[in-house]
N, C-alpha and C positions, 0 to 999 in steps of 0.2 A: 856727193862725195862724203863717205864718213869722216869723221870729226877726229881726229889724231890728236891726241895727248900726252906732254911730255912727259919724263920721270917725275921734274919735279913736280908737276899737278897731279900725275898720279900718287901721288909721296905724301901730296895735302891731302887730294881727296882721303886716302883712306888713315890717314896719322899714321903714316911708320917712315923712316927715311930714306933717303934717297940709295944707303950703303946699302938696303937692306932687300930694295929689287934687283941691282947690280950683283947681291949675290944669290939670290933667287934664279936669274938669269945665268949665271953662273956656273950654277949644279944643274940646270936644265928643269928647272919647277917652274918657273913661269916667266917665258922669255916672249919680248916685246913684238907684236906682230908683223912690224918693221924698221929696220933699220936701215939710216940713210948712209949711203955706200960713201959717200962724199964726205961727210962732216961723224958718220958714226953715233948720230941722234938718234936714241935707242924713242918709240913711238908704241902708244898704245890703243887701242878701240875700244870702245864702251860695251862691246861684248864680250871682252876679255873681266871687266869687271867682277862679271860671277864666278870667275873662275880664281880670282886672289879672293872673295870675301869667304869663299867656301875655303881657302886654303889656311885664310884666319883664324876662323870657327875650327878648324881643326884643331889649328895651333892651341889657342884657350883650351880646347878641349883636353889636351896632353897630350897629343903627335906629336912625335920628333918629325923635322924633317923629311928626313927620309921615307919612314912611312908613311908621312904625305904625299913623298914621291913614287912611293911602290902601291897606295891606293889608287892612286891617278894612273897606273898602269893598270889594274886590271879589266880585263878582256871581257868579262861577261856576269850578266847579274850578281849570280850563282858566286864569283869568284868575292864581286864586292860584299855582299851579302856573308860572306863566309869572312872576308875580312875587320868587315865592322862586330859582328859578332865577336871574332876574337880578342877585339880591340878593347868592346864592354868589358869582357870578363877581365881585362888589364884592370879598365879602369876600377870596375867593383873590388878587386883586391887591393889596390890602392886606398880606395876610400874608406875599405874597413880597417887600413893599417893606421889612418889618418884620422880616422874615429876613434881605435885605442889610443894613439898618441892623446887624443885632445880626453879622454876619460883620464887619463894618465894626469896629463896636465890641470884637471881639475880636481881631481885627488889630491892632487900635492898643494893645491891652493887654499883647498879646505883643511890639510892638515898643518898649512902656515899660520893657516887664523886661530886654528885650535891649539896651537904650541904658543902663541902670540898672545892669546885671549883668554886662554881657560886657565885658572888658579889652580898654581901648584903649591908645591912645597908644606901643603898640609897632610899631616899623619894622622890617622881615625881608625877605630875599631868597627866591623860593620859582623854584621851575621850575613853571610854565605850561603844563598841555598846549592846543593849540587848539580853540576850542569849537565846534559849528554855531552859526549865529545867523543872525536875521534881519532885517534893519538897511533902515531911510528912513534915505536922505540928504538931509538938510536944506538943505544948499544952503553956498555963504559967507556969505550975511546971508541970516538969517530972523526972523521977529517972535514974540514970543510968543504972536502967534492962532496961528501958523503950527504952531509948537513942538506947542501945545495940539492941536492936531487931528491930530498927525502920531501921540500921545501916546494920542489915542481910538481916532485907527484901530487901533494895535498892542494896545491892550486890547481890542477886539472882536476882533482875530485872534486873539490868544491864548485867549479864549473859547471861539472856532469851533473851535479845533483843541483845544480840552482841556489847555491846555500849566497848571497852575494853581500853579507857583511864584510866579507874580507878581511877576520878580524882573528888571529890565528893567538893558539896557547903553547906552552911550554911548560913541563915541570923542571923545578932545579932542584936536585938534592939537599937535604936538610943537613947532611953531609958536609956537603961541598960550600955550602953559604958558612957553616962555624970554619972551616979551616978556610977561610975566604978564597975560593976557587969558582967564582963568579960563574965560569963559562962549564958546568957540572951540570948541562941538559942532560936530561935522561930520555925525555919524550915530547913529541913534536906533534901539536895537532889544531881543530880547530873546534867550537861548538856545533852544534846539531839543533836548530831550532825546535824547537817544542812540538811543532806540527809536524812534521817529517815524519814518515813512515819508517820503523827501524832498521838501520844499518848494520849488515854484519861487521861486529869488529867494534862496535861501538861501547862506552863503556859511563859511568858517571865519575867527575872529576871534582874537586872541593864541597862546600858543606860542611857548617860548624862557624865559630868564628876565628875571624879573621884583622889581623894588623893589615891596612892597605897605604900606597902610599904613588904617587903619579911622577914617574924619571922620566925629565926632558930632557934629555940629554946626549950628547954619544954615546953610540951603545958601548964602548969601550971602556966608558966612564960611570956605569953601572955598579959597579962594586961602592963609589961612593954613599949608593941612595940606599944598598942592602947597611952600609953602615950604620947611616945615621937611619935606617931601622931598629939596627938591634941598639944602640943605645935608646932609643925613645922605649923601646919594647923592656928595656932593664930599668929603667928612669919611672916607669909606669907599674911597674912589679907584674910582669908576663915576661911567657918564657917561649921560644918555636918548638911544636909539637907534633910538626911533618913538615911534609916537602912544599916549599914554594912553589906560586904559580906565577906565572907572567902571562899578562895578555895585551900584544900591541898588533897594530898594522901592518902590511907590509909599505908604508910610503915612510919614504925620509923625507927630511926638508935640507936646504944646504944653508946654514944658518951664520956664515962666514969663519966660524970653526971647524966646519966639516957637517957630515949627513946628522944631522939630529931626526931623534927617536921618541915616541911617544907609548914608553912601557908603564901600565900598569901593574904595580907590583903585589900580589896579595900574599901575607904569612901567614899560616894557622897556628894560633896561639892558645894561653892557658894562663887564668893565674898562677902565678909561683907561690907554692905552697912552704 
């Protein structure tokens, strides 16, 4: 006579509980081979086993329920065969969303240490050689949908071509920085590594020297660090002689003040004659 096993040994056998065949049984996914008419002791056989450890494995797997329940119907190779297939391609979409998140998350880890660790709040004169880049102009007034989208195109470009610093520029009018209008972009783009084969549309950007100076900050709070540029720039007898550049990341950090930003700020300067 086989061996009948209650809920609760099969509850131990396999670590899950006792609520949790009761409702397996319940939905009709794996109900006990017998049940005593008298006392309503739900019973199992040890050849039912492969049919919950495979229902496990599923589960770990990411099966819902249900589509544990509607593989366990299908009729014929052909059918399961088509459904596990579909099933992969769930999962691979998943895993590749789940591999951005965690490049995401380690991005923003590297850029806690780097706002955390690297020394700021010094200002230096550097020589600039000029870069490739490849720059939307934004226009004189644009919106921030406008911004945003100019923002994704340049991320999928740099995608398409492999470029994967992630490390995006900005011009600000020279304009816009004396009448302090901080947010006076004109153009939106990122650099072009040196080996790169030429880009239509591509253009050279800075070269000459340059005031630079590292804003950790909100980017909201950005007009502070053009400040205390330009007095260091007047303090030092130099004067701005074109448009600023900014070049940061696209990762914030949330630094209990809000999203901080890691903008490098370079001015093209001159002695004041």
């Amino acid at each position: 006579m086989k061996k009948k096993y209650k809920i609760t040994e099969v509850a131990k056998i396999f670590d899950i509980s006792r609520q949790t065949l009761i409702y397996y049984d319940k939905i009709g996914l794996f109900k006990p081979k017998y049940i005593d008419e008298e006392n309503s002791y739900r019973y199992y056989v040890e050849e039912q086993f492969f049919q919950l450890r495979f229902i496990m494995v599923l589960k770990r797997a990411g099966f819902s329920l249900s589509e544990i329940k509607d593989y366990t119907k299908t009729r014929s190779p052909e059918e399961s065969l088509e459904y596990l297939e579909e099933k992969e391609r769930s999962v691979t979409e998943k895993i590749i969303a789940l591999e951005a998140s965690r490049d995401m998350i380690r991005a923003k880890i590297s850029e806690a240490r780097n706002i955390t660790l690297e020394e700021g709040g010094k200002m230096e004169f550097i020589e600039l050689q000029g870069k490739r880049a490849f720059m939307v102009d934004l226009g004189e007034t644009f919106s921030f949908e406008e911004y945003d989208r100019a923002f994704h195109y340049l991320d999928d470009m740099m995608k398409r071509l492999g470029v994967d610093e992630n490390e995006y520029v900005e011009e600000i009018t020279k304009d816009c920085v004396e009448e302090k209008d901080y947010m006076g972009i004109k153009n939106l783009g990122f650099f072009i590594p040196d080996n790169f084969e030429k880009i239509e549309g591509e253009r050279r950007i800075g070269g000459g020297t340059y005031a630079t100076f590292l804003h950790r900050d909100l980017w909201m709070n950005i007009g502070e660090s053009y400040e205390k540029m330009v007095d260091f720039l007047e303090g030092e007898g130099y004067e701005m002689v074109g448009d600023p550049i900014e070049v940061f990341k696209s990762v914030s950090v949330h630094l209990g003040k809000g999203e901080v930003t890691r903008v490098r700020i370079y001015i093209p300067v001159k002695k004041t004659e």
